[in-house]
N, C-alpha and C positions, 0 to 999 in steps of 0.2 A: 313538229320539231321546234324547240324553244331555238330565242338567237343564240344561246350561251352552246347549245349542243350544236348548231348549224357553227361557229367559230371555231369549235373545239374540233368539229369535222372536216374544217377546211385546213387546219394545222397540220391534222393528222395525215390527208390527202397528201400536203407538198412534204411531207418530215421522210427523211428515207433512212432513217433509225428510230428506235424506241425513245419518245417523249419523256419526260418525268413528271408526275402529277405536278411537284414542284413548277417545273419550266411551264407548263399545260397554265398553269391556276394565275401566272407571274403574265404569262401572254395576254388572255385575257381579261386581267385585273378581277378576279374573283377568288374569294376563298376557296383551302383546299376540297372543304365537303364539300360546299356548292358543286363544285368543278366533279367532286369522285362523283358524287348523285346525277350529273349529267351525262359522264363518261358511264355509267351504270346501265343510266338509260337507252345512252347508243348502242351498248352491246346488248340489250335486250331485244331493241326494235332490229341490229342487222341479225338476230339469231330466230326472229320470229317473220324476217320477210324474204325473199327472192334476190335479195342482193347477190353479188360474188364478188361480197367483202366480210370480212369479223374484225370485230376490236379486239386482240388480243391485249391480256397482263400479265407483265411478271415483276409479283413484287407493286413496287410503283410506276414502271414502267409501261406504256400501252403505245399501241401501235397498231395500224390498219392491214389486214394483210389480205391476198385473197383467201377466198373458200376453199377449204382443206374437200371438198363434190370436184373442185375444178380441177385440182391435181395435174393430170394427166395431160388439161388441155395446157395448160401453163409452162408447165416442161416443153409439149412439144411446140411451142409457142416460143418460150428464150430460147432453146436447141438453134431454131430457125434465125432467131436473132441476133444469137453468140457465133453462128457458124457462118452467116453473110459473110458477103465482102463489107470492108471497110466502108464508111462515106468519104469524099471529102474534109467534109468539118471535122470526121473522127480523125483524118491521118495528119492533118494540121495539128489538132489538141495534141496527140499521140507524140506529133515532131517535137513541138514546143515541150513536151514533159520529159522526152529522151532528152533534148540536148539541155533544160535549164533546171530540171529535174533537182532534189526537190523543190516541188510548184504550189503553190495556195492556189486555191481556186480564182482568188479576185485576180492572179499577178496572171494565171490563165487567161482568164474574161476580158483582161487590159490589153495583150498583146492580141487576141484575137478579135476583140471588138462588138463581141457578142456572147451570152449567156450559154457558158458549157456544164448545165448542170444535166442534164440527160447523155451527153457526150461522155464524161465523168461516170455517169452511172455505167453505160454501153461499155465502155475500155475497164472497168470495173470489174463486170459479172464476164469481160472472155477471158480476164486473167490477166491484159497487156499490162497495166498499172497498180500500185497499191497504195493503201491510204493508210498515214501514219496522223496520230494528234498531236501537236506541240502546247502542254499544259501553258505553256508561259506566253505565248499569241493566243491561245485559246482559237485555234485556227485547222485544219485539216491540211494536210500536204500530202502532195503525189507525185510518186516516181516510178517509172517503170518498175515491172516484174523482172526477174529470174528468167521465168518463162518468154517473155519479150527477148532476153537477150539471147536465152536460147534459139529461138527461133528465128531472128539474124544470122545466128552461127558464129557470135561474138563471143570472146571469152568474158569480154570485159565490155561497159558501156563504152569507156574510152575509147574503145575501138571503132567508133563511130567518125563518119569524115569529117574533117574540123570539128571535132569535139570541143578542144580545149579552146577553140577562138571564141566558138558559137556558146560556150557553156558561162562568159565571162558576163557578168553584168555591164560592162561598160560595154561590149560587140553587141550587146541586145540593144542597148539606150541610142547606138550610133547605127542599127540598121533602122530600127523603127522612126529617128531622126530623118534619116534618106526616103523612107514614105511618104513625108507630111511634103501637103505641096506648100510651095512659098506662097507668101500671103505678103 
């Protein structure tokens, strides 16, 4: 495997939507053919080896996905995932998105102190959260589901205790003030 396809493979790994040859070619400073002829080639070598991965494309889009063999095990595999209890970490992310909702990821990551990008995925695929784009941040936001509120028994988010306190920017900047120890 060249470094240019080992690059393009490790993109593709963290990317959890379809790339664009564009974005793909702009990441690792290489022309677009250079880039299509390596991406070529990784879907060659995962279609002729043992993996339980493909390089799918559509269009110019490509992305990593599992093995269309694994199916079966994969399903019952997020089934088990989607249907756990919650973690910790998930009902914090979860809290922080009901009440400050819509969240970017970084303004997540700030209040919680640690990296929720699998967190994010997890509240994602059960349905609690959904992910909207803001063209003009060029950024991803999340706010609870329907279904989340549903499943409270709430008609409305507001119906949440101290909503309106907890939902204010200034009640977030002046809780997370009362954390920091004095120095």
């Amino acid at each position: 495997m060249s470094h240019l396809s080992s690059q393009l493979e490790a993109i593709l790994l963290v990317a959890n939507k379809p790339v664009s040859l564009k974005e793909l070619s702009k990441a690792v400073n290489v022309k677009a053919g250079e880039t299509e002829k390596a991406l070529n080639e990784l879907s060659a070598e995962y279609e002729n080896s043992e993996r339980g991965w493909r390089l799918i494309t559509a269009g110019s889009n490509y992305q990593l996905v599992s093995s269309g063999e694994h199916a079966d095990l994969i399903k019952d595999f997020l089934k088990t995932e989607v249907s756990g209890e919650l973690s910790q970490p998930s009902l914090e992310a979860l809290t922080i998105i009901a009440y400050r909702g819509p969240v970017s990821k970084l303004e997540l990551e700030r209040v919680r102190g640690v990296n929720c990008s699998l967190i994010i995925r997890n509240l994602l695929l059960r349905g609690l959260i959904e992910e909207s784009f803001d063209k003009q941040k060029n950024e991803n936001y999340y706010q609870v589901s329907l279904d989340f509120v549903r499943f409270l028994g709430l008609n409305s988010i507001n119906e949440l205790p101290d909503y309106n306190r907890l939902h204010s920017p200034e009640s977030l900047e002046d809780l997370l003030a009362e954390d920091k120890p004095a120095c």
